[in-house]
C-alpha positions in Angstrom: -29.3 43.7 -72.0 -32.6 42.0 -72.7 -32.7 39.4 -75.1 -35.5 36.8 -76.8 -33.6 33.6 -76.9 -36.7 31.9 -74.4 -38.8 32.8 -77.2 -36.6 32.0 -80.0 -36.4 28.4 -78.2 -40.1 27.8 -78.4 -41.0 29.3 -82.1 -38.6 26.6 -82.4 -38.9 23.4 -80.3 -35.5 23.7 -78.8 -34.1 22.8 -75.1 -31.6 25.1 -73.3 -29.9 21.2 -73.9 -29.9 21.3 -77.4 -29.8 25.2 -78.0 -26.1 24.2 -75.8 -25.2 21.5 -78.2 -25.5 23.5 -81.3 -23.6 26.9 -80.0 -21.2 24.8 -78.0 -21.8 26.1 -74.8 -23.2 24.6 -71.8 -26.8 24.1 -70.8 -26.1 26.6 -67.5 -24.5 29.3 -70.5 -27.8 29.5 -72.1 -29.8 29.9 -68.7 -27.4 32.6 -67.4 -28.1 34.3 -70.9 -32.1 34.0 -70.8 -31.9 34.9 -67.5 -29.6 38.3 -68.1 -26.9 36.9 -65.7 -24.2 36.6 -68.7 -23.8 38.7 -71.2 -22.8 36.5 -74.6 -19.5 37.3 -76.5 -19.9 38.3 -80.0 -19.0 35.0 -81.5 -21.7 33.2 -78.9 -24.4 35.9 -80.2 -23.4 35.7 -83.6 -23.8 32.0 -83.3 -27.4 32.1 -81.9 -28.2 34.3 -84.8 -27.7 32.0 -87.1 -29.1 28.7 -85.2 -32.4 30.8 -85.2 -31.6 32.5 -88.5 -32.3 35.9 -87.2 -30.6 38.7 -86.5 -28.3 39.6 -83.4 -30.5 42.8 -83.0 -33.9 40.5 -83.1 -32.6 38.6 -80.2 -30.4 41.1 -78.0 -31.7 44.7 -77.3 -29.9 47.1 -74.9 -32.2 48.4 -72.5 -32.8 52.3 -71.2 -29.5 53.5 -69.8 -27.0 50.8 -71.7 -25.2 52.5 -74.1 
């Protein structure tokens, strides 16, 4: 799964830190996610949706293969 929160974090001038903070999650949850080691439950990606108001599907894409 590919997702866009690294970009979503700078548009918007947010640290893994804070991004953390506000989803309540730790700061090593949002690297393992950027990084495509973890794989967010819904409520964590419906979360980050709405931090960044955006959609799930503007931040997580499945990639070739996943379905």
């Amino acid at each position: 799964m590919k997702n866009s929160i690294k970009v979503e974090r700078a548009k918007n001038d947010i640290t893994q830190a804070k991004l953390a903070k506000l989803s309540q999650v730790s700061r090593q949850t949002i690297n393992a996610i950027e990084l495509g080691k973890y794989v967010p439950s819904a409520l964590l990606a419906l979360r980050l949706a709405k931090i960044f108001d955006t959609s799930v599907e503007e931040i997580f894409q499945l990639e070739e293969g996943e379905s």
